[in-house]
N, C-alpha and C positions, 0 to 999 in steps of 0.2 A: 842778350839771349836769356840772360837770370833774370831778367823782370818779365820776358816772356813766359816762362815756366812758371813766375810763381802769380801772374796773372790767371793762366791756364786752373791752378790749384784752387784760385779764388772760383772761380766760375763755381765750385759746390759750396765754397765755405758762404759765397751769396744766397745762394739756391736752397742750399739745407742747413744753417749755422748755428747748430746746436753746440753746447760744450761735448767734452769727451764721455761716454758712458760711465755709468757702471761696468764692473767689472773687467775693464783695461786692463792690459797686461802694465805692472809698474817693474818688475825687475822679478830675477830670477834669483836663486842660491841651491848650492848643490850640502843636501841632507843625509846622509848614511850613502853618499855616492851617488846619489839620485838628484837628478836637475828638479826643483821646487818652483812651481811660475806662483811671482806674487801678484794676484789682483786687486786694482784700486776700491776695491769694496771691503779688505780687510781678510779676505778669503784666500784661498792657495788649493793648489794641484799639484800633480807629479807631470812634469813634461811630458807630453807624448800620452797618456792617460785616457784623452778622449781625443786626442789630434793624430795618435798614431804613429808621433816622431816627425808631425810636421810643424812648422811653423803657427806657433797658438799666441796670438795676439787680443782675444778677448774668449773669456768663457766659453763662448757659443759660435765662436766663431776662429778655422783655422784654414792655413795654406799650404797644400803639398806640391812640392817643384821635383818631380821624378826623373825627370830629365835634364835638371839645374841648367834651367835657360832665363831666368829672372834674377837681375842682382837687388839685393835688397837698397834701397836707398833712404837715404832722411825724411823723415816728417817734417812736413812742412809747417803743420798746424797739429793740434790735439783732434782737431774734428776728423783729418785722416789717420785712420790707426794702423795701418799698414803701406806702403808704399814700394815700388819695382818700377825697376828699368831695366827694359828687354836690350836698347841699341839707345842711339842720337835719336830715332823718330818716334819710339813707340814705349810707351810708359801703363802701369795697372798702379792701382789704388784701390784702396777699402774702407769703407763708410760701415759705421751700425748704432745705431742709433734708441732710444728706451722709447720710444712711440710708435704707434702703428693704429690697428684697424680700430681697435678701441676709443681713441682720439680722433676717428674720425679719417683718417688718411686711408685712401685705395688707391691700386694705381694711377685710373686718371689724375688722383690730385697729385701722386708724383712726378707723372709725365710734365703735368704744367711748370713743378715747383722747379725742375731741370732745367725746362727750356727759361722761365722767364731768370733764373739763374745764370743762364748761359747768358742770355742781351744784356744783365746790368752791369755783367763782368768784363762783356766783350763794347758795353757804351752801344750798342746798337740794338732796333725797333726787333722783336721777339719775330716778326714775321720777317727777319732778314735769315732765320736760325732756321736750317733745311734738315727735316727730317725725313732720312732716311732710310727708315725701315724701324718698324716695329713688333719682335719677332718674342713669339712663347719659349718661357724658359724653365728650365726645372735644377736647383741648385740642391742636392743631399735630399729631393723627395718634393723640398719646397717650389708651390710653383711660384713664377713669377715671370715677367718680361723685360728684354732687351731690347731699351730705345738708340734708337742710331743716330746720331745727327751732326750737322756740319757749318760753321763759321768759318769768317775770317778775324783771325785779333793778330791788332802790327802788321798788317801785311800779309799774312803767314793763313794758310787752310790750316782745319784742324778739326780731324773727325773723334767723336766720341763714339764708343759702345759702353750704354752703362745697363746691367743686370740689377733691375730692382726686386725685390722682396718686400713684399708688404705683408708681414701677421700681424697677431691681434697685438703686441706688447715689443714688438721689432720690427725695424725698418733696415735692411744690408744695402749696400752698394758695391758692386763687383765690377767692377770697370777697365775698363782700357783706353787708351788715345791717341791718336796717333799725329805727325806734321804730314800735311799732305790732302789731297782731295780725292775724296769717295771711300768706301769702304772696301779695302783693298784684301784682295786672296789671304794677305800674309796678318792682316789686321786683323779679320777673319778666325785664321786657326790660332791667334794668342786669346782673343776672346774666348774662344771655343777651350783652348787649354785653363785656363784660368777659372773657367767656372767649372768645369768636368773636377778642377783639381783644389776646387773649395768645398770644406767642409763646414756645414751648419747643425749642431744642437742644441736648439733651444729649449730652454727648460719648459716642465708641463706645468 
Protein backbone atom coordinates (compact mmCIF):
# COMPACT_ATOMS: atom_id res chain seq x y z
CA UNK A 1 0.00 0.00 0.00
CA UNK A 2 3.26 2.43 0.48
CA UNK A 3 4.18 2.13 -2.97
CA UNK A 4 0.70 2.74 -3.83
CA UNK A 5 0.60 6.17 -2.10
CA UNK A 6 3.70 7.17 -3.07
CA UNK A 7 2.97 6.26 -6.66
CA UNK A 8 -0.34 8.26 -6.28
CA UNK A 9 2.18 11.51 -5.11
CA UNK A 10 4.20 10.87 -8.35
CA UNK A 11 1.19 11.27 -10.65
CA UNK A 12 2.01 15.43 -10.18
CA UNK A 13 5.68 15.18 -9.45
CA UNK A 14 5.31 13.59 -13.42
CA UNK A 15 2.85 16.11 -14.46
CA UNK A 16 4.30 19.33 -12.95
CA UNK A 17 8.00 18.56 -11.62
CA UNK A 18 9.33 21.60 -10.75
CA UNK A 19 11.80 22.00 -7.64
CA UNK A 20 10.31 23.71 -4.43
CA UNK A 21 9.50 27.51 -4.69
CA UNK A 22 10.69 30.43 -3.60
CA UNK A 23 9.53 31.38 -0.56
CA UNK A 24 8.79 27.88 1.21
CA UNK A 25 8.13 27.80 4.62
CA UNK A 26 11.98 26.34 6.07
CA UNK A 27 11.36 26.44 9.93
CA UNK A 28 9.91 28.52 12.35
CA UNK A 29 11.47 30.23 15.86
CA UNK A 30 9.56 32.07 18.38
CA UNK A 31 10.99 35.97 18.85
CA UNK A 32 9.92 38.33 21.79
CA UNK A 33 7.11 35.37 22.27
CA UNK A 34 6.01 35.58 18.79
CA UNK A 35 6.19 32.35 16.27
CA UNK A 36 8.72 33.88 13.31
CA UNK A 37 7.98 31.58 9.89
CA UNK A 38 11.42 31.37 8.24
CA UNK A 39 11.31 31.38 4.26
CA UNK A 40 13.61 29.77 1.84
CA UNK A 41 14.14 32.96 0.13
CA UNK A 42 16.05 34.37 3.30
CA UNK A 43 12.94 36.41 4.24
CA UNK A 44 10.56 35.80 7.55
CA UNK A 45 7.06 36.68 9.02
CA UNK A 46 5.18 36.73 12.24
CA UNK A 47 2.97 33.38 12.16
CA UNK A 48 -0.38 34.08 11.45
CA UNK A 49 0.38 37.75 9.90
CA UNK A 50 -1.27 37.22 6.69
CA UNK A 51 -2.63 33.47 7.27
CA UNK A 52 -4.68 34.63 10.27
CA UNK A 53 -3.36 31.59 12.72
CA UNK A 54 -3.60 29.24 9.94
CA UNK A 55 -1.45 27.03 8.71
CA UNK A 56 1.30 29.21 6.41
CA UNK A 57 3.33 27.00 4.40
CA UNK A 58 4.66 29.48 1.70
CA UNK A 59 4.37 33.22 1.54
CA UNK A 60 1.30 33.37 -0.58
CA UNK A 61 -0.14 30.68 0.32
CA UNK A 62 -1.98 29.22 3.64
CA UNK A 63 -4.49 26.53 5.28
CA UNK A 64 -7.27 27.07 7.64
CA UNK A 65 -8.70 23.68 9.36
CA UNK A 66 -11.65 25.31 11.53
CA UNK A 67 -13.23 22.39 12.19
CA UNK A 68 -9.68 20.32 12.59
CA UNK A 69 -10.71 17.47 10.29
CA UNK A 70 -7.27 17.27 8.31
CA UNK A 71 -4.22 15.53 9.95
CA UNK A 72 -1.14 16.96 8.78
CA UNK A 73 0.99 14.32 7.26
CA UNK A 74 4.66 14.07 5.63
CA UNK A 75 5.86 15.37 2.54
CA UNK A 76 6.59 13.20 0.33
CA UNK A 77 8.67 15.38 -2.06
CA UNK A 78 9.71 19.25 -1.93
CA UNK A 79 7.35 19.68 -5.14
CA UNK A 80 4.36 19.04 -2.56
CA UNK A 81 4.54 21.77 0.20
CA UNK A 82 1.71 20.79 2.20
CA UNK A 83 0.13 17.48 2.66
CA UNK A 84 -3.33 16.04 4.79
CA UNK A 85 -4.96 13.12 5.40
CA UNK A 86 -8.65 13.19 6.09
CA UNK A 87 -9.13 9.04 6.72
CA UNK A 88 -7.61 5.49 4.96
CA UNK A 89 -9.35 6.89 1.54
CA UNK A 90 -9.16 10.51 1.19
CA UNK A 91 -6.07 12.64 1.17
CA UNK A 92 -5.47 16.90 0.03
CA UNK A 93 -2.09 18.30 -0.95
CA UNK A 94 -0.69 21.52 -2.13
CA UNK A 95 1.35 22.57 -5.06
CA UNK A 96 2.61 26.34 -5.93
CA UNK A 97 4.72 26.79 -8.21
CA UNK A 98 7.01 30.42 -9.74
CA UNK A 99 5.49 30.09 -13.27
CA UNK A 100 2.30 30.90 -14.77
CA UNK A 101 0.54 33.06 -17.55
CA UNK A 102 3.59 34.98 -18.19
CA UNK A 103 5.54 31.68 -19.32
CA UNK A 104 2.94 30.90 -21.31
CA UNK A 105 0.75 28.39 -19.10
CA UNK A 106 -3.33 28.74 -19.03
CA UNK A 107 -5.54 26.48 -17.88
CA UNK A 108 -5.84 24.35 -20.80
CA UNK A 109 -2.09 23.68 -20.75
CA UNK A 110 -2.67 22.73 -17.20
CA UNK A 111 -5.60 20.62 -17.71
CA UNK A 112 -3.39 18.55 -20.22
CA UNK A 113 -0.04 18.81 -18.05
CA UNK A 114 -2.44 16.64 -15.17
CA UNK A 115 -3.86 14.28 -17.17
CA UNK A 116 -0.77 13.27 -19.30
CA UNK A 117 0.75 13.37 -15.67
CA UNK A 118 -1.74 11.17 -14.43
CA UNK A 119 -0.89 8.07 -17.68
CA UNK A 120 2.82 8.26 -17.20
CA UNK A 121 2.43 7.70 -13.50
CA UNK A 122 -0.30 5.40 -13.57
CA UNK A 123 1.82 3.38 -17.21
CA UNK A 124 -1.23 3.78 -19.00
CA UNK A 125 -2.69 5.59 -22.71
CA UNK A 126 -4.00 9.35 -21.39
CA UNK A 127 -7.24 8.33 -23.06
CA UNK A 128 -7.59 5.42 -20.35
CA UNK A 129 -7.73 8.84 -17.63
CA UNK A 130 -11.69 9.70 -17.37
CA UNK A 131 -12.52 13.04 -16.68
CA UNK A 132 -15.04 13.76 -14.80
CA UNK A 133 -16.03 17.07 -14.55
CA UNK A 134 -14.56 20.24 -15.08
CA UNK A 135 -15.98 22.77 -12.83
CA UNK A 136 -15.23 26.96 -12.18
CA UNK A 137 -13.46 27.73 -9.14
CA UNK A 138 -12.72 30.72 -7.10
CA UNK A 139 -9.88 30.42 -4.36
CA UNK A 140 -9.45 34.05 -2.03
CA UNK A 141 -11.05 36.01 -5.21
CA UNK A 142 -8.73 33.99 -7.60
CA UNK A 143 -10.46 32.35 -10.34
CA UNK A 144 -9.59 29.29 -11.52
CA UNK A 145 -10.91 25.56 -12.12
CA UNK A 146 -11.53 22.24 -10.73
CA UNK A 147 -10.61 19.21 -12.91
CA UNK A 148 -12.12 15.80 -11.84
CA UNK A 149 -10.74 12.85 -13.02
CA UNK A 150 -10.36 9.09 -12.63
CA UNK A 151 -7.96 5.94 -13.09
CA UNK A 152 -6.95 2.81 -12.20
CA UNK A 153 -3.14 2.16 -10.62
CA UNK A 154 -2.48 -1.46 -8.95
CA UNK A 155 -5.68 -2.42 -9.19
CA UNK A 156 -7.21 0.25 -7.10
CA UNK A 157 -9.88 3.48 -8.57
CA UNK A 158 -8.69 6.62 -7.61
CA UNK A 159 -10.39 9.83 -8.15
CA UNK A 160 -8.80 13.19 -8.21
CA UNK A 161 -10.31 16.84 -7.64
CA UNK A 162 -7.50 19.17 -8.37
CA UNK A 163 -8.19 23.28 -7.92
CA UNK A 164 -5.91 24.85 -10.40
CA UNK A 165 -4.86 28.61 -10.39
CA UNK A 166 -3.19 29.98 -13.04
CA UNK A 167 -1.72 33.89 -12.71
CA UNK A 168 0.59 35.77 -14.30
CA UNK A 169 3.96 34.61 -11.91
CA UNK A 170 1.88 31.52 -9.94
CA UNK A 171 0.59 28.33 -10.58
CA UNK A 172 -1.39 26.71 -6.97
CA UNK A 173 -2.63 23.34 -6.76
CA UNK A 174 -5.47 22.59 -4.08
CA UNK A 175 -6.38 19.15 -4.45
CA UNK A 176 -7.92 16.12 -2.93
CA UNK A 177 -8.04 12.26 -3.86
CA UNK A 178 -9.59 9.95 -2.91
CA UNK A 179 -9.48 5.37 -3.18
CA UNK A 180 -12.62 4.63 -4.82
CA UNK A 181 -14.74 5.17 -8.04
CA UNK A 182 -16.65 8.33 -8.98
CA UNK A 183 -16.79 11.52 -7.39
CA UNK A 184 -18.44 10.78 -4.22
CA UNK A 185 -20.88 13.24 -1.92
CA UNK A 186 -18.23 12.89 0.86
CA UNK A 187 -15.22 13.56 -1.80
CA UNK A 188 -17.17 16.43 -2.79
CA UNK A 189 -17.59 18.52 0.66
CA UNK A 190 -13.61 17.92 1.44
CA UNK A 191 -12.81 19.45 -1.79
CA UNK A 192 -15.30 22.00 -1.32
CA UNK A 193 -13.82 22.52 2.43
CA UNK A 194 -10.41 22.69 1.36
CA UNK A 195 -10.55 25.38 -1.02
CA UNK A 196 -13.37 27.66 0.91
CA UNK A 197 -10.48 27.16 3.58
CA UNK A 198 -7.43 28.21 1.40
CA UNK A 199 -5.98 31.32 1.62
CA UNK A 200 -4.08 32.99 -1.37
CA UNK A 201 -1.87 36.49 -1.37
CA UNK A 202 0.08 36.98 -4.05
CA UNK A 203 2.25 39.61 -4.20
CA UNK A 204 1.47 42.74 -6.62
Amino acid sequence: MRNLYRTLFMVFLLGFGQTATAQAVVGRAVVDGQIVVLFDDQTWGYEGESAGGCDQFHAALSFCDPDNIWRTSAKPTPDIIAAYRYDDRHYGQFIIENLGRADGFTNEAMRQVVITGAAAASGIPETEIAILDIIDTKISGYQGETIVYEFNISGLNVVFANTLIVEDKFIIQAMTYSIGSGYSDKHQELQTYLIENTKIELPE
